[in-house]
Structures are given as structure tokens and as C-alpha cells.
C-alpha positions as CSV (number, residue, x, y, z in Angstrom):
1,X,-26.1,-9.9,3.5
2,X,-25.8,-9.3,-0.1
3,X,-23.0,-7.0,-0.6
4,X,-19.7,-8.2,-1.2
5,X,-17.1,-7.2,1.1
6,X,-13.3,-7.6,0.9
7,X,-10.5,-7.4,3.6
8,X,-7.6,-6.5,2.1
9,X,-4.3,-7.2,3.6
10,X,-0.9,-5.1,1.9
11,X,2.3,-4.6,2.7
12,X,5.8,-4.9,2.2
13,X,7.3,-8.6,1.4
14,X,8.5,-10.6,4.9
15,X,5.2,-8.8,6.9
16,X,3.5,-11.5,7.5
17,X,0.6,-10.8,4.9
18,X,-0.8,-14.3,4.2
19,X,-0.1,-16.1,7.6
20,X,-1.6,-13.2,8.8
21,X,-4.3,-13.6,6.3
22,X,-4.6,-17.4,7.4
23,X,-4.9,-17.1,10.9
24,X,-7.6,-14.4,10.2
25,X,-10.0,-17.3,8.4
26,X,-9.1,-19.5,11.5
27,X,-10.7,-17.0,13.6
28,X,-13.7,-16.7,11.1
29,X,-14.1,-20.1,10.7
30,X,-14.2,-21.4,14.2
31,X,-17.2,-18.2,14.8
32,X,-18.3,-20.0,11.6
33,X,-18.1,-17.1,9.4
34,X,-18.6,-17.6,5.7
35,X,-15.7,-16.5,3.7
36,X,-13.2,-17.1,1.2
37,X,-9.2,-16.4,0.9
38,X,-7.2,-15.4,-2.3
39,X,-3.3,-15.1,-2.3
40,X,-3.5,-11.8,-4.7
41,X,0.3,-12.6,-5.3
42,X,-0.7,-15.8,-7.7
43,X,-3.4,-14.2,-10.0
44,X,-0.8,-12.8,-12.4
45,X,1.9,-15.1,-12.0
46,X,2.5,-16.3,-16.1
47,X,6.1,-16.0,-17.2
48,X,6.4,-14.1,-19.6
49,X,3.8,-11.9,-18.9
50,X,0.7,-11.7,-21.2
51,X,0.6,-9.7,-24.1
52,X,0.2,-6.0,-23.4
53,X,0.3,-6.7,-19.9
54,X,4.0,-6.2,-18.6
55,X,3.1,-5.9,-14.8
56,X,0.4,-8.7,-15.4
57,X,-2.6,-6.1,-13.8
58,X,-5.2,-7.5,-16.2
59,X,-4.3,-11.0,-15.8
60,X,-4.7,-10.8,-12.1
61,X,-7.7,-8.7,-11.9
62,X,-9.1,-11.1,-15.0
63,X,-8.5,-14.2,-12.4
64,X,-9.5,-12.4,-9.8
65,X,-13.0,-11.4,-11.5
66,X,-13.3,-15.2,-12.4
67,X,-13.1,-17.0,-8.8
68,X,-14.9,-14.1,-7.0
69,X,-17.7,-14.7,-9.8
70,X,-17.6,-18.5,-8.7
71,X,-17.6,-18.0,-5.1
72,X,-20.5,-15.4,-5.3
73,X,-22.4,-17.6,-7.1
74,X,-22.0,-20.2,-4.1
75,X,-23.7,-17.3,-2.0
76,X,-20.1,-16.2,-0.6
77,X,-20.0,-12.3,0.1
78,X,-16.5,-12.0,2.5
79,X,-13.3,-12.3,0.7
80,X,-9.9,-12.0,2.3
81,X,-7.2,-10.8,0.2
82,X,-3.6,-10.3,0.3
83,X,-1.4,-8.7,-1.7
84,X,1.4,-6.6,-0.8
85,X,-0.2,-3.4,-3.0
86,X,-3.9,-4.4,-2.7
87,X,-4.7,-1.1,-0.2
88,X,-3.9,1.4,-2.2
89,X,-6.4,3.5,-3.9
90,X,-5.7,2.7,-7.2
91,X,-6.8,-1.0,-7.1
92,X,-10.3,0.0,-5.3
93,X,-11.4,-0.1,-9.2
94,X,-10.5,-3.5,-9.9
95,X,-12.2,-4.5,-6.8
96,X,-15.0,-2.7,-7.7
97,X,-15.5,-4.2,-11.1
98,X,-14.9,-7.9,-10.1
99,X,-16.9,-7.9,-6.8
100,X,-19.6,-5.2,-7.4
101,X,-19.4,-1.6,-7.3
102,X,-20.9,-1.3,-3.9
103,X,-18.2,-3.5,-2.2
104,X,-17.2,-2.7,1.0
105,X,-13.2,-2.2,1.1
106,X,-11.6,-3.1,4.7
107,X,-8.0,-2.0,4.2
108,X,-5.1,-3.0,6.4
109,X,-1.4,-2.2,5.6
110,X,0.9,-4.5,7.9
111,X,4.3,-2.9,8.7
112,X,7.6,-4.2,9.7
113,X,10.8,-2.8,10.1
114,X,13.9,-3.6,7.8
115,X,15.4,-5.4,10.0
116,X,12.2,-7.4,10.7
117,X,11.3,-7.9,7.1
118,X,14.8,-9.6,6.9
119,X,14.6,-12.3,9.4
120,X,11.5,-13.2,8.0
121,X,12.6,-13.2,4.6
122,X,16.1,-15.2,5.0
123,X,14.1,-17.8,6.7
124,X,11.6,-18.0,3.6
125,X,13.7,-17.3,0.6
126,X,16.2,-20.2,0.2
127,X,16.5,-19.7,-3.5
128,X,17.9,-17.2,-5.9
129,X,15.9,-13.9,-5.1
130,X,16.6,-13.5,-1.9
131,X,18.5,-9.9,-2.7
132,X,16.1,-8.9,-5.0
133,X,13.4,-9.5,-2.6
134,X,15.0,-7.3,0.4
135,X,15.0,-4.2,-1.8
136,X,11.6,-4.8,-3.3
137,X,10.5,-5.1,0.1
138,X,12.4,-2.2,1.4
139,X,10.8,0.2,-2.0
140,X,7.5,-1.7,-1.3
141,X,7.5,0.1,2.3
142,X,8.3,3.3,1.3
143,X,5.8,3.4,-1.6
144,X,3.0,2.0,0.5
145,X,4.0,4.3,3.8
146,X,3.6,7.4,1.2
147,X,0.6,5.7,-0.8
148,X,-1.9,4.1,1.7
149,X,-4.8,5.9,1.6
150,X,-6.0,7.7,4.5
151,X,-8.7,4.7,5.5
152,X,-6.4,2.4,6.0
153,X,-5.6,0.8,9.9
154,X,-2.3,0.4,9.8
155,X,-0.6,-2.5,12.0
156,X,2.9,-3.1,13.4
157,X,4.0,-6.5,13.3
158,X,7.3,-6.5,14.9
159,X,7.7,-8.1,17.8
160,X,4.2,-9.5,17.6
161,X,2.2,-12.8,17.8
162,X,0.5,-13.9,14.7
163,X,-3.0,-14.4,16.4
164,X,-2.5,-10.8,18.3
165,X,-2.0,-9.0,14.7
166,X,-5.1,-11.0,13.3
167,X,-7.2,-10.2,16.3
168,X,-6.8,-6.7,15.3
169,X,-6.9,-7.2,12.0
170,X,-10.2,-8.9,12.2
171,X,-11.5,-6.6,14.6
172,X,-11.4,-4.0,11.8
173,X,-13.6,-6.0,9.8
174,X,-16.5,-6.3,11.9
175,X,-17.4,-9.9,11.1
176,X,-17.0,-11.4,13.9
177,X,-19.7,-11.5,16.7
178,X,-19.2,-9.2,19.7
179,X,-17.6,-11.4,22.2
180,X,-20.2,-11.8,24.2
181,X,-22.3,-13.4,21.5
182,X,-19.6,-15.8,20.7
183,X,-19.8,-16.8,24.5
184,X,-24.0,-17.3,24.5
């Protein structure tokens, strides 16, 4: 395989978007699956933001284009990415541009309910930002329920395990063997 392909994993803070993302490369790596993960949150994180950049987009893409250059150049081709705006259509260009422009784009928008979301993010958020984070979270869902573009598999998470959501998230990938090749 020579194309690059990219699972991206979105949605709305207190989802479950990187243990999700996680427990998706467990699954990979035990059918030994070559791939790599990237916490999309990080590759803008500079306070203040750069120069010219106030929402720090070409930062992260710029960091983004610079490990995915270093993985691909290790022969990687699978990246899993989360980022809790990463599926909507306007970032398939950045995607495009550091990964190739034939990249195959695997979207998946996780969803949780408000009250969900909370409990998750009380028990996460001990600092400061707790407040600001449950009504980013709760604009986050509503921009990405209106935004997510029609490709996109979305997948409840309330109520369920963490390895049942990444068995269906990596089902929508197609890089794991059927299931009876994994058993052979």
C-alpha cells in the first residue's frame, strides 16, 4: 500500500475521542497493523498563538505536515487522528496537503449527550476550565451535528463500552482482517 490513509476521529469535548482513538491502535496492533496515532489537540497548542495565526490552524497543520513527513518516510501509510473538528470538510485540505492529495479520509464523528459529556468531563477537568469546557463542548456538538459532512459514520457513545465504540470505529476503516483471517 502506498497511499496514505487517515482515520479521523471528531467530536465534541468529554466523547471519548482519544481513549477511543487508543483502544483503536490496540486492536490494530494486536492484528499487527502498521500505523501511527496523533492527538490533533497538541499540534497548535503555543500560548500566545503564533503570529497571524489566532486559532493556531497553520501551526497545527505545519506540525502535523512535519511528523506525518517522518512517519511516511519510515514506510507508515495509516494515521489515526483525533481532534474534536478534524471531520469536517473544511480540514480535508490540510490533510490533503500534509499526507498527499490522494489520501484516503475515514471520518467518524463520536456523539454524546450533554449530560454524558459532563460526567466525563467533571471527572477529567480538575482545574480551572471546567465551565469553559462544558459550553465549548456543548457549541462544539451543535456545530459538528450541523457541519459533518454527509460521509461521515456517526457513533453514539453513551452508555457504551470503550472497545464496543472502537470495534465500530475500526470496522469503518477496513484495516483490520476479516475475522476469519485473524482466526487462520
Amino acid at each position: 500500500m502506498t497511499r496514505a490513509e487517515v482515520l479521523l476521529i471528531g467530536g465534541r469535548a468529554g466523547v471519548g475521542k482519544t481513549t477511543v482513538g487508543w483502544e483503536v491502535s490496540a486492536r490494530l496492533r494486536a492484528a499487527t497493523v502498521a500505523h501511527c496515532v496523533l492527538e490533533g489537540d497538541y499540534m497548535g497548542q503555543a500560548h500566545p498563538a503564533p503570529e497571524g495565526d489566532p486559532q493556531r490552524v497553520a501551526l497545527g497543520e505545519r506540525n502535523l505536515t512535519a511528523i506525518w513527513s517522518n512517519y511516511a518516510e519510515l514506510g507508515y501509510r495509516r494515521l489515526i487522528y483525533t481532534n474534536t473538528v478534524s471531520v469536517l470538510a473544511e480540514n480535508t485540505a490540510m490533510f490533503q496537503r500534509a499526507m498527499g492529495a490522494d489520501v484516503r479520509i475515514v471520518r467518524v464523528l463520536l456523539t454524546a449527550s450533554d449530560d454524558t459529556a459532563g460526567v466525563r468531563l467533571r471527572g477529567r477537568e480538575l482545574g480551572s476550565e471546567l465551565e469553559q469546557e462544558l459550553l465549548g463542548s456543548a457549541r462544539k456538538a451543535r456545530l459538528l451535528d450541523e457541519r459533518a459532512p454527509e460521509d461521515t459514520l456517526r457513533v453514539a457513545t453513551d452508555g457504551r463500552s470503550v472497545p464496543d465504540i472502537a470495534g465500530e470505529v475500526a470496522a469503518a476503516t477496513g484495516w483490520l482482517p476479516p475475522p476469519d483471517a485473524r482466526r487462520a
